[in-house]
N, C-alpha and C positions, 0 to 999 in steps of 0.2 A: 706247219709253222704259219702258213699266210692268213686261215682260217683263226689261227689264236691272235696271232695279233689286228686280222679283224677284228677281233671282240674288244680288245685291249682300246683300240681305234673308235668305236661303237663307246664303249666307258667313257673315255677324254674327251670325247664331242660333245655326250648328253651334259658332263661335269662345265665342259666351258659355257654348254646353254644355259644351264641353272645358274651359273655366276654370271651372267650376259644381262642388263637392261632391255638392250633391243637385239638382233638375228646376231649375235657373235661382233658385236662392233666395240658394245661399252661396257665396260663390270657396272655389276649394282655397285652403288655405296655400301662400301664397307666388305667389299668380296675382291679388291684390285691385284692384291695376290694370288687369292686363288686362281682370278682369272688368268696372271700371265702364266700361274703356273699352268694348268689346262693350255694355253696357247702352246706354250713350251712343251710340253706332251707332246700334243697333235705332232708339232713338226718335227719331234725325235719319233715319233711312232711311222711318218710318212719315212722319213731316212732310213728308217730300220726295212719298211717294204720293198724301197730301190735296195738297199744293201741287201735281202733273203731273193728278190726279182734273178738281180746279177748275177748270185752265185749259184742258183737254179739254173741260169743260164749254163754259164762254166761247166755244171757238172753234167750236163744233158748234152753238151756238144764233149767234153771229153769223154764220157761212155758211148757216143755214137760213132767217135773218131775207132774208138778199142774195140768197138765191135763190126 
């Protein structure tokens, strides 16, 4: 799961570069959505890695507890 949504993470950063003026600061003209969409990504794709992190966690201490 963490390696796929690497990849997914890897897509939405090169997508907000290309819609980026300068290092991820400003959209080109005429790309402003794409860009916050790409911004918008990035930080539901970071939310989603705490959220799979955690529950990685959870299940690694409750099989360690069971066993």
């Amino acid at each position: 799961m963490e390696e796929f949504l690497n990849k997914i993470e890897e897509m939405v950063t090169h997508n907000a570069m290309c819609y980026s003026k300068d290092f991820m600061e400003t959209p080109k003209e005429g790309y402003e959505k794409e860009f916050a969409e790409a911004h918008n990504e990035m930080a539901l794709i970071a939310k989603l890695k705490e959220i799979v992190k955690e529950y990685y966690k959870k299940e690694v201490k409750q099989w360690t507890q069971k066993n």
